[in-house]
N, C-alpha and C positions, 0 to 999 in steps of 0.2 A: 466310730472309728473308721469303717467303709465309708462314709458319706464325708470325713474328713480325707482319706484315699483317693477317693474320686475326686476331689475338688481339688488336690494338690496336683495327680497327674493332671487334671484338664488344665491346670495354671500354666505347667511344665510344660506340656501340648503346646499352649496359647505362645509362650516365652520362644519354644524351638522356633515356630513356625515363623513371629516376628522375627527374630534373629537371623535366621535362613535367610527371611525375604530381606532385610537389612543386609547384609553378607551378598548376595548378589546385586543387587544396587549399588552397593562401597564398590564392587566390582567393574561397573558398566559406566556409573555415573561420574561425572566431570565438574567442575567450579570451571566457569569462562570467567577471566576478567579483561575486560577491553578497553584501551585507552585510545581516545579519540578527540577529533577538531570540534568543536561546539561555536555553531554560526546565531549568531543573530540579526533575523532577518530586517525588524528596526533599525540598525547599526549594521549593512552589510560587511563592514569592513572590522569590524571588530571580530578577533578568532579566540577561543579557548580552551583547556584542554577540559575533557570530561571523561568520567571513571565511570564503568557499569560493569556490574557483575550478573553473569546467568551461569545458566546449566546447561551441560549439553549430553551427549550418550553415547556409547561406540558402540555405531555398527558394523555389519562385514567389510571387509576390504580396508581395517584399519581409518576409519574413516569418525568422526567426529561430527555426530547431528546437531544439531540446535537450530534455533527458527535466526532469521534473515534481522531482527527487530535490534536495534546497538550498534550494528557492526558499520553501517554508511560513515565515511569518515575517519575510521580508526585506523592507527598507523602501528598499533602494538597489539597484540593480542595472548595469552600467559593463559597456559593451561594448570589445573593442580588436579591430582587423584588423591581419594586412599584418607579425604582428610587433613592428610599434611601440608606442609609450608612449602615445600619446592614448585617452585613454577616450571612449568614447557611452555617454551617458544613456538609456537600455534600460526599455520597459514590461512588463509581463506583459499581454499581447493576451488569454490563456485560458489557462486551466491544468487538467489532468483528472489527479487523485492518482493514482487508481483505476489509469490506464493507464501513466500517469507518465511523459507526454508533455506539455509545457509550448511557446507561440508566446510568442518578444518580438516587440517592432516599437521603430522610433528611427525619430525625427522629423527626427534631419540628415539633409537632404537630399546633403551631401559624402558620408556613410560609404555609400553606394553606388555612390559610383565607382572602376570598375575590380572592382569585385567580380559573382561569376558565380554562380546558383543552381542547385542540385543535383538531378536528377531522379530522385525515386525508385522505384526498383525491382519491377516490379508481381509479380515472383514469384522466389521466394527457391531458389539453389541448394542441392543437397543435398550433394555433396561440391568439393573441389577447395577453391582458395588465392583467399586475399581479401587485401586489406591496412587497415590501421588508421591514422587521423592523427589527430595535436592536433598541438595549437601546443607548445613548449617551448625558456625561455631564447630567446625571439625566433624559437625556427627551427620550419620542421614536421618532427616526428620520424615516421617510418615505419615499421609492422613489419608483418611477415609473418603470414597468420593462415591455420589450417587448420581446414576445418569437421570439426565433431564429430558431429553431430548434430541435429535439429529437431525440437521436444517441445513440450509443452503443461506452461508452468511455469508459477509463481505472482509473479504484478507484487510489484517487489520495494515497492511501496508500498501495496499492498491484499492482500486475501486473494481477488482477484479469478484466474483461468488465464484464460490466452492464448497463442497460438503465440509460441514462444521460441527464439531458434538458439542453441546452443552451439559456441566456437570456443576453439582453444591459438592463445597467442601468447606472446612472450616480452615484451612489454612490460609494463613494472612499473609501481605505484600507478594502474592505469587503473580504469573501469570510470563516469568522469565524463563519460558521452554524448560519447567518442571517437568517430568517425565510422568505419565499415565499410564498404568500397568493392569493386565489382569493374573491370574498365577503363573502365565507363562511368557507372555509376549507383550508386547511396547504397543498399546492403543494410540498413544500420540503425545503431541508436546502442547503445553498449554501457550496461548497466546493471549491473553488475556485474563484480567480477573477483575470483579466489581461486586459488592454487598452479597458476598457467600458465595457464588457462580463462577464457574472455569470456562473460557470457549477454546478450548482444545481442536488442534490441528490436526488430523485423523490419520490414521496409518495409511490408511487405502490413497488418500491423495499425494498423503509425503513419497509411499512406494510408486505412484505414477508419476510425480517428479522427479525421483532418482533415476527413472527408468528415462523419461527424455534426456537426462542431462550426460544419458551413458552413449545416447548416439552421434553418431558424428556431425550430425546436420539437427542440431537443435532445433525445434521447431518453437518453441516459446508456447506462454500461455495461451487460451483465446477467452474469448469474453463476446457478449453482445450487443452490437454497439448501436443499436435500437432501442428505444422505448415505447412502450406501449401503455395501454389501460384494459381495464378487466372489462367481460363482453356480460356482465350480471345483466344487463338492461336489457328484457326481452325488444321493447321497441328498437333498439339502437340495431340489434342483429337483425329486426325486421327490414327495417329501412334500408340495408345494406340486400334486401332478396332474399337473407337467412332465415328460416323460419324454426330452425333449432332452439332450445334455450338450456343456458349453462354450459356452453364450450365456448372456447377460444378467448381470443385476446386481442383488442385491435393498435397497429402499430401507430402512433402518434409524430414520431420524432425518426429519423435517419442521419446519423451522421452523412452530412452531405460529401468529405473528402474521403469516403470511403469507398471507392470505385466499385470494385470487385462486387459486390452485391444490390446493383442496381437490379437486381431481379425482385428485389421486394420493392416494398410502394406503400406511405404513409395510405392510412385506410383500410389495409388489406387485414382478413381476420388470418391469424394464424389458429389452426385445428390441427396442427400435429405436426410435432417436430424428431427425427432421425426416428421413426414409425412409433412414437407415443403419440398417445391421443391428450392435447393441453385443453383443460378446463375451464370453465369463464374466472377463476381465480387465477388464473396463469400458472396451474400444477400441473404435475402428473404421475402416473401411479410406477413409480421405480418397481424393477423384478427383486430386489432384494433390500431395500431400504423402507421401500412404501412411497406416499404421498410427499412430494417434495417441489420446491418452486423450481417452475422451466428453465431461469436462468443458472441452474447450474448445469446445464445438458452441452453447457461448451466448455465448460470443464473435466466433466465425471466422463470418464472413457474418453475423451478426444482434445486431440492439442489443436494449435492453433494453425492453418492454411488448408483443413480439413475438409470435407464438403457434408455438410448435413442437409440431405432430403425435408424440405417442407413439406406441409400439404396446407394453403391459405384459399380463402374464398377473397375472390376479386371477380367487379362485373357481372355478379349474380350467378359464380357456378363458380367450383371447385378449381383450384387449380395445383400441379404439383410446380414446384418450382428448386433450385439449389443456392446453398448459402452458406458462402466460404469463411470461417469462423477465424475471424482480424484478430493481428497476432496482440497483445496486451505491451501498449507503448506508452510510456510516459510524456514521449517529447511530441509524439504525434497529436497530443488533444490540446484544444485553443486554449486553456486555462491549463496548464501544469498541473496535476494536482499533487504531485509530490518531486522531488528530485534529492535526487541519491549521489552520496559519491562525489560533489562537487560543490565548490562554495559557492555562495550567491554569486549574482549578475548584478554590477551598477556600475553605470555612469555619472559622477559629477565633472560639472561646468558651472563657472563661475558660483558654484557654492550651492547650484540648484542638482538635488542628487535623484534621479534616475533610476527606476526600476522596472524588469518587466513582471507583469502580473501574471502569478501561480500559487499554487496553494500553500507553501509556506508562508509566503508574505503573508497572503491573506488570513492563514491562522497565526500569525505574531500579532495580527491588528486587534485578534480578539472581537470583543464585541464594538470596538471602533470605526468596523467596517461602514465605509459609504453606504447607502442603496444600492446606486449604480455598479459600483465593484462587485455586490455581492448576487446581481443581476448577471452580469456577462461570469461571473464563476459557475455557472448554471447552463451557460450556452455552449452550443458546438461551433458556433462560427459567429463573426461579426462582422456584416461589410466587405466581404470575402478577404480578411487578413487572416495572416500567417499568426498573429497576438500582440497583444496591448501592451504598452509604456505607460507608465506613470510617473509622473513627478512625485514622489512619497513624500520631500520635505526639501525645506530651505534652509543652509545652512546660513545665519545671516552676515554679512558682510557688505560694506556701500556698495561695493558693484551693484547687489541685489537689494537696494533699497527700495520698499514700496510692497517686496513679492515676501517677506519673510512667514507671515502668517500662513501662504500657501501651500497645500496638502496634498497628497491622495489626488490628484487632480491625470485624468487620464487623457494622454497625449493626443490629438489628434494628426497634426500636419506641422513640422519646421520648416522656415523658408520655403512653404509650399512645399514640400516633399513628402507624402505619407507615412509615418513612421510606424513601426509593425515590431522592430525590436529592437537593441542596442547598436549592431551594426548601421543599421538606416538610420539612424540619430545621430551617430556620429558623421557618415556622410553628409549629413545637412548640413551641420555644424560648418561644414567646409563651405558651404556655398552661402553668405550674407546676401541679405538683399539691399544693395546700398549705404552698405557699412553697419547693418542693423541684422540681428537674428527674430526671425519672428515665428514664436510659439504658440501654436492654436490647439485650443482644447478641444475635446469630441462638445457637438451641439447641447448634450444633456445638460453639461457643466454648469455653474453660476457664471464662473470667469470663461473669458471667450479664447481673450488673448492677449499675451504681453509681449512688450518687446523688451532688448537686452543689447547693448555695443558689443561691436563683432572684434574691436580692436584692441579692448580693456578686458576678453574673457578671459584670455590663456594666464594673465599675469592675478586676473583674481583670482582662477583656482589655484597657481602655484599657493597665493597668500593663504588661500579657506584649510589648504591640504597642511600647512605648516603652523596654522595658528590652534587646528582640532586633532594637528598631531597624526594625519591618517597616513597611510605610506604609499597609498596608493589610488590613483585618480579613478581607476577604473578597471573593472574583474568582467571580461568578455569572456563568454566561452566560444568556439570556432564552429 
């Protein structure tokens, strides 16, 4: 009869405890639904709409979390609490790709009653059990999460690192800024999910985000826009004068349009950066995290136009040097690699359509990627251009008879003119060479060069644009 007692109260215990923790969740947590432009980079011209649903959480200041990931593009955005069916009309307060952390705000003043905001966590445990909530079919679903690990990953919407927790859970199709909780406060929002694993966006970075984004002079993310390799090879630090072994990292690569920090120099070893000492694995020992990769040291504590003290060996002795941490730009790197907020770029002419090369495209190609393309997506510069055109396809039509099978082929010079993006393509376009336009591909190409009549193009594209139905010749951005 006691050991029935006890097993009932501890149920009753288990039931309360659940239900509380449920009950503030209902309280905090949000359904996002987002309606949005769906581009495809194959078909630049073709638009659609698309539906995604996450989660999001209120914190102080009436303010609506959720991660940055959905929202590019969306022209509607409908909040719901509580489980029920009524939507709020939902703005986008700020949004930061880079970190892929997103603030709404709603202007009903009802949808804040009875709901409670979330505090977040000013430092992240290392091991032990967390739990995870969204909303679903009306109710909050709960699951158990165990940490994994705390690493320095890469924002799953930039190529920017930043502290990242990894967690197992058994909750399935997650990874849409589910909320991460411990009995008191908000660890983070999940950003992903794959076979059992959560990589969760961490309180400490999201609150150093909100913290830039409250001052007046936003400084943005930063990042490092060097590359290096590890200094494991006792000979290699020898060779350099070093006779240490297992420190440091030698720099390989420099983005060359990056002024501001010509004080470093492919070759030099880095031994310690904002006064950590970096390892020949390129670590270092954080005061409260532990052993973590270097590149997150332009993140954790400092934004972007900040100056961090080196300490590199160059020239066979020590040297201190500074190094102003480049703010995280998307429009700034020779290959795009992502682009937000704006529909594709292209050019057709006479049915041959036009693109410049960035990482959408280049992920719509799949595994159809050239070599070459998938060579210069890897580069900082080429030929000292601004970035690459490609011809992606021919739409066919007798103008273009002879060139329809032509692909992917990446533009070199029109009319003798260098071309670098859609603006200078069209300028050339202006200028025939003797009644002829003539298109030359970079040397790698198979095809060198074609030619094309300067006086039959404008009346073949009107025909290409009215026979594949497209409404518009050409989507430049300024």
């Amino acid at each position: 009869m006691k050991k029935s007692l006890l097993l009932l109260c501890l149920l009753l215990s288990t039931v309360s405890l659940l239900s509380l923790s449920a009950f503030d969740a209902a309280r905090s947590l949000v359904e996002i639904e987002i309606t949005k432009r769906s581009y495809n980079y194959n078909l630049p011209w073709v638009v659609r709409n698309q539906q995604i649903r996450k989660n999001g959480v209120l914190i102080e200041g009436r303010q609506i979390l959720t991660t940055a990931d959905g929202l590019s593009n969306q022209y509607l955005c409908r909040v719901k609490k509580g489980g029920v069916s009524r939507q709020y009309i939902a703005k986008v307060k700020w949004i930061d790709y880079h970190a892929n952390v997103a603030v709404l705000t709603i202007d009903a003043e009802d949808f804040f009653t009875g709901m409670q905001s979330v505090p977040l966590a000013s430092a992240i445990p290392q091991s032990g059990r967390l739990q995870v909530y969204r909303w679903r079919s009306g109710r909050i679903e709960e699951r158990a999460a165990e940490i994994i690990r705390l690493y320095s990953g890469e924002s799953k919407m930039s190529y920017v690192k930043h502290l990242t927790l990894s967690v197992s859970s058994e909750i399935e199709s997650a990874g849409w800024s589910e909320i991460v909780c411990d009995e008191h406060d908000l660890i983070g929002l999940t950003a992903s999910a794959s076979s059992g694993k959560l990589e969760v966006l961490p309180a400490p970075f999201i609150s150093s985000v909100l913290a830039r984004y409250a001052l007046n002079n936003d400084a943005g993310l930063g990042y490092f826009d060097f590359n290096y390799m590890q200094g494991k090879n006792p000979a290699l630090l020898a060779s350099k004068g070093l006779q240490k072994r297992d420190v440091g990292v030698i720099v390989t690569q420099i983005d060359p349009r990056n002024q501001k920090n010509y004080s470093l120099k492919v070759g030099d070893i880095i031994l310690a950066i904002d006064g950590y000492s970096i390892d020949s694995e390129g670590k270092y020992m954080d005061p409260v995290y532990g052993r973590l990769a270097m590149s997150i040291l332009a993140t954790h504590m400092h934004n972007a136009g900040e100056t961090l003290p080196l300490l590199i060996w160059r020239d066979h002795k020590e040297i201190a040097v500074n190094y102003i941490v480049p703010k995280a730009d998307f429009t700034d790197r020779f290959i795009p690699e992502q682009r937000y907020d704006a529909a594709p770029e292209y050019f057709i002419a006479g049915g041959l359509v036009f693109q410049p090369i960035n990482g959408p495209l280049l992920d719509a190609l799949g595994s159809n990627i050239p070599v070459l393309l998938d060579y210069y997506r890897t580069q900082k510069s080429a030929q000292k251009r601004d970035g690459l055109i490609v011809l992606s396809k021919v739409l066919p039509d007798d103008y273009n008879l002879g060139y329809e099978r032509l692909s992917l082929q990446i533009v070199d010079t029109v009319n003798g003119h260098r071309i670098d993006n859609l603006n200078s393509l069209q300028t050339a376009l202006k200028k025939p060479i003797n009644g002829f336009h003539h298109i030359q591909f970079l040397r790698e190409e198979n095809l060198q060069h074609i030619v094309l009549d300067a006086a039959t193009m404008q009346a073949a594209t009107e025909r290409v644009l009215d026979h594949y139905q497209i409404t518009a010749a050409k989507v430049i951005s300024k």
